[in-house]
DRENLUMKE-341124 format. One record per residue: residue in one letter; z, y, x of N, C-alpha, C in turn. Coordinates in steps of 0.2 Angstrom, whole numbers, plus 2048, in hexadecimal, padded with zeros to 3 digits. Last residue first. Example, Ala and Ser with C-alpha at 12.3 -4.5 7.8 and 13.67 -1.06 7.14 Angstrom:
BEGIN
+--------+-----+-----+-----+------+------+------+-----+-----+-----+
| residu | n.Z | n.Y | n.X | ca.Z | ca.Y | ca.X | c.Z | c.Y | c.X |
+--------+-----+-----+-----+------+------+------+-----+-----+-----+
|      s | 823 | 7F5 | 840 |  824 |  7FB |  844 | 827 | 800 | 840 |
|      a | 827 | 7E4 | 842 |  827 |  7EA |  83E | 827 | 7F0 | 842 |
+--------+-----+-----+-----+------+------+------+-----+-----+-----+
REM end
This chain:
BEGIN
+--------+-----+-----+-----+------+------+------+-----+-----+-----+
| residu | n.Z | n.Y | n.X | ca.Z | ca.Y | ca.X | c.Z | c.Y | c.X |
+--------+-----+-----+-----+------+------+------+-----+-----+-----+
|      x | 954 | 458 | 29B |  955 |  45E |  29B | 95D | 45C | 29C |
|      x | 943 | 450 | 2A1 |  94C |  44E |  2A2 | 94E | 457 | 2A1 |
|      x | 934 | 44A | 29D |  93B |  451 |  2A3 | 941 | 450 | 29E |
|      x | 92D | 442 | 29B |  92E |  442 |  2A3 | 932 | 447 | 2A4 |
|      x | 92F | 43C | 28D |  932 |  43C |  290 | 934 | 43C | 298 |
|      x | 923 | 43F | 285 |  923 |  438 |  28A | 928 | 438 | 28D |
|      x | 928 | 44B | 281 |  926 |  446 |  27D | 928 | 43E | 27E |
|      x | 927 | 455 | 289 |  92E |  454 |  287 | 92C | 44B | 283 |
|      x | 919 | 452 | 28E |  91C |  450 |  292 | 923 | 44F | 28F |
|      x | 916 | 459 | 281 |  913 |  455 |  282 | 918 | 451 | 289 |
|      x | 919 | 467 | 282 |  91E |  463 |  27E | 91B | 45C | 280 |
|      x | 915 | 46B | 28F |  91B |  46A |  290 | 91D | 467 | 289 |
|      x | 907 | 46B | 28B |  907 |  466 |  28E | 910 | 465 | 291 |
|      x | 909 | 475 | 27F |  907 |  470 |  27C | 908 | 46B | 283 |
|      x | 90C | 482 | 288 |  911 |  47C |  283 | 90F | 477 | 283 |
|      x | 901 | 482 | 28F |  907 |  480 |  292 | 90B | 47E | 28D |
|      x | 8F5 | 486 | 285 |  8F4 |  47F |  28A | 8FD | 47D | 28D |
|      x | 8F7 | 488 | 275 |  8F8 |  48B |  27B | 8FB | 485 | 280 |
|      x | 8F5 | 483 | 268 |  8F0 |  485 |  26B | 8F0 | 486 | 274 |
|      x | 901 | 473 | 265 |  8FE |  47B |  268 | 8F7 | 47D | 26A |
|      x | 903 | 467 | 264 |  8FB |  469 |  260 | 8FA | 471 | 262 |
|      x | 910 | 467 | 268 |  90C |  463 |  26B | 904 | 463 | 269 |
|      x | 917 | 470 | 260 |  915 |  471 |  268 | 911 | 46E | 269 |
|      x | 91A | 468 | 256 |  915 |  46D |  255 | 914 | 46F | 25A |
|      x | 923 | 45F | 25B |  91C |  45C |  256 | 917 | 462 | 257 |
|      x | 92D | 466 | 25E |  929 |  462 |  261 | 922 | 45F | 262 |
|      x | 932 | 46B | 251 |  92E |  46F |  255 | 92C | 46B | 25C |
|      x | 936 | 45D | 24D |  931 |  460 |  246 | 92B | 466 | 24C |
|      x | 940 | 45D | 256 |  938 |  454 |  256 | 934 | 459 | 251 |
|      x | 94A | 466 | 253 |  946 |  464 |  25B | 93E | 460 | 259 |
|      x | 953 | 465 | 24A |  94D |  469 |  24A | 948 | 469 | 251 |
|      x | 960 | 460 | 24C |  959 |  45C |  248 | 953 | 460 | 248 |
|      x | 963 | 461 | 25E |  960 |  464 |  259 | 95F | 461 | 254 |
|      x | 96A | 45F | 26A |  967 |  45A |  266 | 968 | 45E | 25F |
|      x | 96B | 469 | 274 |  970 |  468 |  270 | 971 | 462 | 26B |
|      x | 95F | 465 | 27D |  965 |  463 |  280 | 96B | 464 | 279 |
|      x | 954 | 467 | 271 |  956 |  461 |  275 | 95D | 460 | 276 |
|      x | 959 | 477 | 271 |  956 |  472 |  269 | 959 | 46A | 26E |
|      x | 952 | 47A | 280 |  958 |  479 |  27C | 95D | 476 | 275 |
|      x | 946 | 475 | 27F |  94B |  473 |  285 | 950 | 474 | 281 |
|      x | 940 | 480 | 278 |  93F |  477 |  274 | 946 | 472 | 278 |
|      x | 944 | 48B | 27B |  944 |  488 |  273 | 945 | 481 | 271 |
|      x | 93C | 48A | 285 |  942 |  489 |  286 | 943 | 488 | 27F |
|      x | 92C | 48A | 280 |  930 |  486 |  284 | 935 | 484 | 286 |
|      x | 92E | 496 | 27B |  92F |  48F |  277 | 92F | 489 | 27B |
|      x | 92E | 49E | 286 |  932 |  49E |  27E | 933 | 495 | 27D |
|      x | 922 | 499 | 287 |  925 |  49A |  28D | 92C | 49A | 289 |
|      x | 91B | 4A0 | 27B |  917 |  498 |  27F | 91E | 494 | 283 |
|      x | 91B | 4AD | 27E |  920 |  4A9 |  278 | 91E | 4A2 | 27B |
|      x | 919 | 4BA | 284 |  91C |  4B3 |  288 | 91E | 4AC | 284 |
|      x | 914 | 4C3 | 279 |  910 |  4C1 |  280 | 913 | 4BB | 282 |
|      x | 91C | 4BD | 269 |  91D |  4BE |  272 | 919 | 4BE | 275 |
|      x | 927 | 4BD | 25D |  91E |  4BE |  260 | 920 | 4BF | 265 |
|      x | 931 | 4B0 | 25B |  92F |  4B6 |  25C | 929 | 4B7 | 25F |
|      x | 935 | 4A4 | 258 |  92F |  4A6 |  252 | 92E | 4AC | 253 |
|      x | 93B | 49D | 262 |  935 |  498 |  260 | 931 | 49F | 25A |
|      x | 947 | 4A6 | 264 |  942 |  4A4 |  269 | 939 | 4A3 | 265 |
|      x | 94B | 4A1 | 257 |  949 |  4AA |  256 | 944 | 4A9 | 25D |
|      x | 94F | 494 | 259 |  948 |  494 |  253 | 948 | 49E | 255 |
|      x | 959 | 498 | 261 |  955 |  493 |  266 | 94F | 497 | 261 |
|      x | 965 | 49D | 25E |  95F |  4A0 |  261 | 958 | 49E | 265 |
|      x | 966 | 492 | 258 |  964 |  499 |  251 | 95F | 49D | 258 |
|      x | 96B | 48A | 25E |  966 |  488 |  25A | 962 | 48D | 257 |
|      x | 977 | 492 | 266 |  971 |  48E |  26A | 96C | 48D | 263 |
|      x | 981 | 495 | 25F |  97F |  49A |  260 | 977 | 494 | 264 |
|      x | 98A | 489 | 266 |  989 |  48B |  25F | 982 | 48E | 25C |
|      x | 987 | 482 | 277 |  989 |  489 |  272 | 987 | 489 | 26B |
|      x | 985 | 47D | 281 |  986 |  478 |  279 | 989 | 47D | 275 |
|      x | 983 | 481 | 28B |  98A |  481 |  28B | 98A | 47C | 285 |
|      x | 976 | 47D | 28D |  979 |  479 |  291 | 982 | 479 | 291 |
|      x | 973 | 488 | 283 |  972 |  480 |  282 | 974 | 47D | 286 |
|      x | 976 | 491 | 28B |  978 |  491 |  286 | 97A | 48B | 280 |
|      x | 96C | 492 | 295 |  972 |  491 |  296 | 977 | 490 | 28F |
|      x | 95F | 494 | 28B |  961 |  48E |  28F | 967 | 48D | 293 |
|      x | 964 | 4A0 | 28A |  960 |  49B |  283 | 962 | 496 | 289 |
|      x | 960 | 4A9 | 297 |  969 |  4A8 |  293 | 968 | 4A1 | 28B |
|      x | 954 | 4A4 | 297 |  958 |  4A2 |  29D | 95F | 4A1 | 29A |
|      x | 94C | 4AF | 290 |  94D |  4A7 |  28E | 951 | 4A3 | 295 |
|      x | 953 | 4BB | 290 |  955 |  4B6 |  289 | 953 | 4B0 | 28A |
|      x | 94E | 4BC | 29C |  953 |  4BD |  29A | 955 | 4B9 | 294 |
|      x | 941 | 4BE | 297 |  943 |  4BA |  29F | 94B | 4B8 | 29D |
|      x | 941 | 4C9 | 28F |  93E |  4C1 |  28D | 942 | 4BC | 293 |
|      x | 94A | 4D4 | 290 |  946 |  4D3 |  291 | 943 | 4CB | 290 |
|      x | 954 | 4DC | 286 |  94E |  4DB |  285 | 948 | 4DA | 288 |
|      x | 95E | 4CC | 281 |  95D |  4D3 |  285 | 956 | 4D5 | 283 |
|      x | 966 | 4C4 | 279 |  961 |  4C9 |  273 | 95E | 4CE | 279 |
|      x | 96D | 4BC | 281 |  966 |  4B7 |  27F | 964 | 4BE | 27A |
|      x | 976 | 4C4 | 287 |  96F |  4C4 |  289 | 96A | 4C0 | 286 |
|      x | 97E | 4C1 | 27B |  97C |  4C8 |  27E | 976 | 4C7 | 282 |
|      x | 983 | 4B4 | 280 |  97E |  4B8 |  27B | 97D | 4BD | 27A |
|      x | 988 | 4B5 | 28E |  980 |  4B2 |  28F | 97F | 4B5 | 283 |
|      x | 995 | 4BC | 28B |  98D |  4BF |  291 | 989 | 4BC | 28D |
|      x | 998 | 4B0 | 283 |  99A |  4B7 |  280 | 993 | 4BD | 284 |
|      x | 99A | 4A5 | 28D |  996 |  4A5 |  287 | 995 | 4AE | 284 |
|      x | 9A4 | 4AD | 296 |  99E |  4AC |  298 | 999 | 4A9 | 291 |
|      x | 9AF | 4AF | 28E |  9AB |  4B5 |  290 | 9A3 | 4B2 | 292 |
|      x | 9AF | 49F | 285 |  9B2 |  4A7 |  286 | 9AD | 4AB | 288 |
|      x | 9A7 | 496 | 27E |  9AC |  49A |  27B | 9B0 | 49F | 27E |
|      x | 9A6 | 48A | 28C |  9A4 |  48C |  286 | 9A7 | 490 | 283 |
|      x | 9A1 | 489 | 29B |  9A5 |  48C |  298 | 9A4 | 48E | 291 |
|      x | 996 | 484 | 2A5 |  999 |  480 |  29F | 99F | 481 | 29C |
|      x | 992 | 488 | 2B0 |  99A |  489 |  2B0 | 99B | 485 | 2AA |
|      x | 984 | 48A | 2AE |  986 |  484 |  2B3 | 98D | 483 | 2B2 |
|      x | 984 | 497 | 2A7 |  981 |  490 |  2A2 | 984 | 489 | 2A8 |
|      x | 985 | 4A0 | 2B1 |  98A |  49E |  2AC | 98A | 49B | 2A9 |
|      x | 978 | 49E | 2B8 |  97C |  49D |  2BB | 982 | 49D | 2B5 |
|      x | 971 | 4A5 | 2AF |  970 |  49F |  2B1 | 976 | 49C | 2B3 |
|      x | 976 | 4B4 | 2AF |  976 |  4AF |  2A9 | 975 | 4A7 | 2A9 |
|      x | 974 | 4B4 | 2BB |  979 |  4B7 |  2B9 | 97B | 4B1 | 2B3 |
|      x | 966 | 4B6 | 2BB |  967 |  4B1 |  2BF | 96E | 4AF | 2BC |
|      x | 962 | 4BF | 2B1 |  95F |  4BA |  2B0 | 963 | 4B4 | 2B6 |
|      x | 969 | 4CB | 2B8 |  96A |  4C8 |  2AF | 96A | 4C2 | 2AF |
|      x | 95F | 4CE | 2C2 |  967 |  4CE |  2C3 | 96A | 4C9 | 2BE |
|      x | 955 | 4D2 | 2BD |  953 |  4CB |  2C2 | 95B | 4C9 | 2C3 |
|      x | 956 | 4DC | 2B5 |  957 |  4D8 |  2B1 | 955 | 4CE | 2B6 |
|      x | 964 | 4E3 | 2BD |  95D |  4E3 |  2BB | 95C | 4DE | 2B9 |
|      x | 973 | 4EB | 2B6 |  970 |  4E8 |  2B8 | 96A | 4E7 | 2B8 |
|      x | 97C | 4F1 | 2AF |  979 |  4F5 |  2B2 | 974 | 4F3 | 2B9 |
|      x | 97E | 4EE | 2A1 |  97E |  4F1 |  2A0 | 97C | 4F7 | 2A6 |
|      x | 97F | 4DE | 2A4 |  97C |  4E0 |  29E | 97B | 4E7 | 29D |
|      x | 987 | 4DE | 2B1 |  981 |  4DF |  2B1 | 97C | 4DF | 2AB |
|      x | 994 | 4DA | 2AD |  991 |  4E1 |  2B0 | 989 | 4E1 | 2AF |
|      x | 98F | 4CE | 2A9 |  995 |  4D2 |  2A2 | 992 | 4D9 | 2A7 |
|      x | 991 | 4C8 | 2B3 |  98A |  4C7 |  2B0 | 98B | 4CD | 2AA |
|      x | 99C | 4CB | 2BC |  996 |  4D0 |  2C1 | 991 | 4CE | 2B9 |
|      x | 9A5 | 4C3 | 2B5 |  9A8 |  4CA |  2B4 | 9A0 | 4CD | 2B8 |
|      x | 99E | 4B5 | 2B8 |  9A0 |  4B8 |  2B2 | 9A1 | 4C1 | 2B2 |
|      x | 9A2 | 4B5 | 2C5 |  99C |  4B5 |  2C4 | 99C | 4B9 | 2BC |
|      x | 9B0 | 4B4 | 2C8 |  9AC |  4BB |  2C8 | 9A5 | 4BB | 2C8 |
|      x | 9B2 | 4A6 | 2C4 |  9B3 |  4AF |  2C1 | 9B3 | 4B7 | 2C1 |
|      x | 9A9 | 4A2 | 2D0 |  9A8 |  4A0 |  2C8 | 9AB | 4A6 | 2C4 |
|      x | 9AB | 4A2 | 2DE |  9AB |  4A8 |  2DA | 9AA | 4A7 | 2D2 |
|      x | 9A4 | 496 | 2E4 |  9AA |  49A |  2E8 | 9AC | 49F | 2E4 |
|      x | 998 | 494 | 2DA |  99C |  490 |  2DD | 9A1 | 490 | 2DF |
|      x | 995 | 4A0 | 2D5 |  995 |  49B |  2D2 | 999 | 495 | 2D5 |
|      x | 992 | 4A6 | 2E1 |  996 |  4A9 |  2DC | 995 | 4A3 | 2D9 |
|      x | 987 | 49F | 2E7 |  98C |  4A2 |  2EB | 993 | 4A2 | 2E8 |
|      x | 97C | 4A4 | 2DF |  97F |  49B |  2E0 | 986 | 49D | 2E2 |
|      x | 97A | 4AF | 2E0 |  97C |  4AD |  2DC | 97E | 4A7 | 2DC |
|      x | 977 | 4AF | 2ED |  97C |  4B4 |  2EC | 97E | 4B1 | 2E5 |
|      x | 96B | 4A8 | 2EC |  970 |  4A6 |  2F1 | 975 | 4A9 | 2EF |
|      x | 95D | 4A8 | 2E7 |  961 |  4A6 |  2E3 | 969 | 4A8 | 2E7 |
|      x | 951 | 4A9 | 2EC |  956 |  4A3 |  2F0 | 95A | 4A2 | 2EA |
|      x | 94C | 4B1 | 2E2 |  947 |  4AC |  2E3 | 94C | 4A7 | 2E8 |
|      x | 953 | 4BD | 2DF |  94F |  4BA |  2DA | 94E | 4B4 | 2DC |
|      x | 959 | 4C6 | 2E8 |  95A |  4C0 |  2EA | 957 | 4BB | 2E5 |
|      x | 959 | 4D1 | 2E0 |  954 |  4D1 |  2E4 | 953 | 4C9 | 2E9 |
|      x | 964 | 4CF | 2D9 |  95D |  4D1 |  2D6 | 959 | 4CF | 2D9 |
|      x | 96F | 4D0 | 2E3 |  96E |  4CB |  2DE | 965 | 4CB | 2DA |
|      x | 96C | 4DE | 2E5 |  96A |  4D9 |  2E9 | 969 | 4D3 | 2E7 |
|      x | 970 | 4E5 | 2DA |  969 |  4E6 |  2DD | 968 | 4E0 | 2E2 |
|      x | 981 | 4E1 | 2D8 |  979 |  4DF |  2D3 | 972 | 4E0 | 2D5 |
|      x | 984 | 4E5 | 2E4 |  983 |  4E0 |  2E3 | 97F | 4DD | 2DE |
|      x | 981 | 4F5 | 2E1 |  97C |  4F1 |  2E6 | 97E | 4E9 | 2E6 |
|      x | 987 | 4F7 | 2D4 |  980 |  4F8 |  2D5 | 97E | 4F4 | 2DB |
|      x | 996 | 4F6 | 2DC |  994 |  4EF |  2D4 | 98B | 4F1 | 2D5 |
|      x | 997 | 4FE | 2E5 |  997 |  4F9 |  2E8 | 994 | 4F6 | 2E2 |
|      x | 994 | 50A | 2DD |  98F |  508 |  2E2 | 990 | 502 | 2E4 |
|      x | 9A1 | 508 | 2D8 |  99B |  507 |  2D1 | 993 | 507 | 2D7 |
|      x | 9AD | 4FE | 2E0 |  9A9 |  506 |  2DD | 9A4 | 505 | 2DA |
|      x | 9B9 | 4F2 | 2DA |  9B1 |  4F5 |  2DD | 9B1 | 4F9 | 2D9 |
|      x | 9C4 | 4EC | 2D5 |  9C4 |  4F3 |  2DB | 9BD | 4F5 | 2DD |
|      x | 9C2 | 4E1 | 2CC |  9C5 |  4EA |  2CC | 9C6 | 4EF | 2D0 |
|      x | 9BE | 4D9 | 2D8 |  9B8 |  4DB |  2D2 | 9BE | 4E4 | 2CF |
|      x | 9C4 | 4DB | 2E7 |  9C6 |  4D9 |  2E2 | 9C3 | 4DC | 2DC |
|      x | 9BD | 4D4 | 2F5 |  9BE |  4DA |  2F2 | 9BD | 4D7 | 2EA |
|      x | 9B7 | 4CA | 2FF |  9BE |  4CD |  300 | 9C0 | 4D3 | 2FB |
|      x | 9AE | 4C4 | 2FA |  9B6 |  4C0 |  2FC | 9B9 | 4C5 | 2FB |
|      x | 9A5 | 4CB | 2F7 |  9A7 |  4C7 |  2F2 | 9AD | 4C5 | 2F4 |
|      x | 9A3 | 4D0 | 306 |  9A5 |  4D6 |  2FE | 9A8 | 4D1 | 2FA |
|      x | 99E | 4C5 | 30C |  9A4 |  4C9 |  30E | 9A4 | 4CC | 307 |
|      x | 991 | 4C3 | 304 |  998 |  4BE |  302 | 99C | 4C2 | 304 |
|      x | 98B | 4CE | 307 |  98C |  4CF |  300 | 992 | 4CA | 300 |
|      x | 987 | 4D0 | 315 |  98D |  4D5 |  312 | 98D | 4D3 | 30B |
|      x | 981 | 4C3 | 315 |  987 |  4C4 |  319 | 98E | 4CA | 316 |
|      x | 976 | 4C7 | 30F |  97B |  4C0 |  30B | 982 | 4C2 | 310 |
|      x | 972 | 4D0 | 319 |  973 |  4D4 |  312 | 977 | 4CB | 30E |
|      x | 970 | 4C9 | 324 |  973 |  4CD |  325 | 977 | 4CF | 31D |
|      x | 966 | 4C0 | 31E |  96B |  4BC |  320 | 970 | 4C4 | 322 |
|      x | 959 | 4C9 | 31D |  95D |  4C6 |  315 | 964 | 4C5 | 31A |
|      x | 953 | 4D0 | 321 |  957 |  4D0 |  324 | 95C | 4CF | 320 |
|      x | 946 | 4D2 | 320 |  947 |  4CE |  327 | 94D | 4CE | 326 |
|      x | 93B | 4CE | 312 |  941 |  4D3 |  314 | 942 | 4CF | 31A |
|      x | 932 | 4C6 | 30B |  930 |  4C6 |  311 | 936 | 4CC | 314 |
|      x | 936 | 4C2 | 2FE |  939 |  4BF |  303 | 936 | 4C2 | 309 |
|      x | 935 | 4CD | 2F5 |  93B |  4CD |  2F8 | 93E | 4C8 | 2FE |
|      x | 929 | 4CA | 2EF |  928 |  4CD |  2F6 | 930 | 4CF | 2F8 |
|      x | 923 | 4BE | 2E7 |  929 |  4BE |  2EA | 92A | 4C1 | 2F1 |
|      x | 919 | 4CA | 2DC |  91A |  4C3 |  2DE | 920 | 4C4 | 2E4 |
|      x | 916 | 4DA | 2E3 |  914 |  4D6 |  2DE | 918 | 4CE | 2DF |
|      x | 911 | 4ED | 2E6 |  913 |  4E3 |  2E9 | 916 | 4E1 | 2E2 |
|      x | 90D | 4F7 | 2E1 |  90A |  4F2 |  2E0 | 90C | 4EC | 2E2 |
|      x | 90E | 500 | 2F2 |  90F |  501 |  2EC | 90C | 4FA | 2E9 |
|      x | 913 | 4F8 | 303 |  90E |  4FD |  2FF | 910 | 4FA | 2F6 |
|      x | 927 | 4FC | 307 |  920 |  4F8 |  304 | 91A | 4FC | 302 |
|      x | 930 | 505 | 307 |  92A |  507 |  30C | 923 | 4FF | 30C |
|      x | 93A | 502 | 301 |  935 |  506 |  2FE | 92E | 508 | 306 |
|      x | 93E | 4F6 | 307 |  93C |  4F7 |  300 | 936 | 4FB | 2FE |
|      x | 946 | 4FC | 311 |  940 |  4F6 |  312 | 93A | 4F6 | 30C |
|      x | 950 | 503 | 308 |  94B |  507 |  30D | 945 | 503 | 30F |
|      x | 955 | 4FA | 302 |  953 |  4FF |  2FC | 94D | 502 | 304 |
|      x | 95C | 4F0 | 30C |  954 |  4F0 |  308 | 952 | 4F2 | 306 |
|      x | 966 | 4FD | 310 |  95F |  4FA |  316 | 95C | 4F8 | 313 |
|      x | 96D | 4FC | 304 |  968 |  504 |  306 | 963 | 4FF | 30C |
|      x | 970 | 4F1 | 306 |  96E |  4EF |  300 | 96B | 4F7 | 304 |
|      x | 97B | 4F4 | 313 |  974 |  4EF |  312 | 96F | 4EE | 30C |
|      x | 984 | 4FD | 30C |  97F |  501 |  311 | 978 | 4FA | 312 |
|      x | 989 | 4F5 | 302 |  985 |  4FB |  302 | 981 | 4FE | 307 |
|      x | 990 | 4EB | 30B |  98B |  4EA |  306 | 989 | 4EF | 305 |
|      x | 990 | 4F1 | 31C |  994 |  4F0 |  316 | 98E | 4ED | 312 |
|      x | 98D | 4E8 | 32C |  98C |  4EE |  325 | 98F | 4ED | 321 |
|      x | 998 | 4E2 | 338 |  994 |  4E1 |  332 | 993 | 4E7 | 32E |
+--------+-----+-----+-----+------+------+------+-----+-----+-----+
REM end
């Protein structure tokens, strides 16, 4: 079997010989994910987080990245690896891509560890700066019942944002799951938004058809 490095180089090589411009979830059409999950558990099992080279920590972050859309390498860790999922989301604040962060982050909110490392990651990401990020770590955050979840929820709710619509969607999911007093005020105001997707997610929060 390849190592993790040398299979993470055989996508960089598939990769790059896409034409320029792909778009949307072009990491699935790769042939040879099952080889590349192969050498990343092998790695996860058998090598201990202090001994990785700094090639081996970048290509597991890359692949995690690029596994955006199964998710599997992440699941993985979370499951059979819980603390070393912690110790890869803490690396990747500083050399991770942000497809990396966001899964990372997700993934720490499901361990419902409140008050150590893993809380300590996810707020540093809830200030990243890319949007995807902040709203992912905001929602794990709220699922840990974190402190820190309300303040960051209303900065969510009153930043300018190309994406804010999207923001405040999670603004509102979280406000809920913590039982907010401030949820039903900003619920109110969702649901007269000008912008068709809030307005038909607070609307839905309303009637109660999603379950957070």
């Amino acid at each position: 079997m390849e190592t993790l490095v040398s299979e993470v180089e055989r996508f960089r090589t598939w990769a790059q010989s896409l034409p320029s411009g792909r778009s949307g979830e072009w990491e699935c059409d790769y042939p040879s994910w099952p080889s590349l999950y192969d050498a990343a558990f092998a790695f996860l099992s058998s090598q201990r987080f202090e001994s990785w080279a700094d090639d081996e920590l970048r290509a597991i972050l890359y692949a995690i990245a690029r596994d955006n859309e199964d998710q599997h390498i992440v699941g993985t860790l979370r499951m059979k690896h819980p603390d070393l999922l912690g110790l890869l989301a803490e690396a990747s604040l500083g050399k991770g891509e942000w497809e990396a962060r966001w899964q990372l982050g997700d993934a720490l909110g499901l361990l419902k560890r409140q008050g150590g490392m893993e809380e300590r990651v996810l707020l540093a990401m809830a200030t990243d700066e890319h949007e995807y990020v902040r709203r992912r770590a905001l929602g794990a955050l709220a699922r840990l019942g974190s402190p820190a979840a309300e303040a960051l929820a209303m900065e969510a709710w009153r930043r300018e944002d190309p994406f804010q619509q999207w923001a405040r969607m999670m603004a509102l999911s979280a406000l809920k799951q913590i039982g907010s007093p401030l949820f039903e005020g900003l619920l109110h105001e969702a649901t007269v938004d000008e912008r068709p997707h809030l307005r038909e997610y607070a609307s839905r929060l309303q009637r109660g058809e999603i379950l957070e």
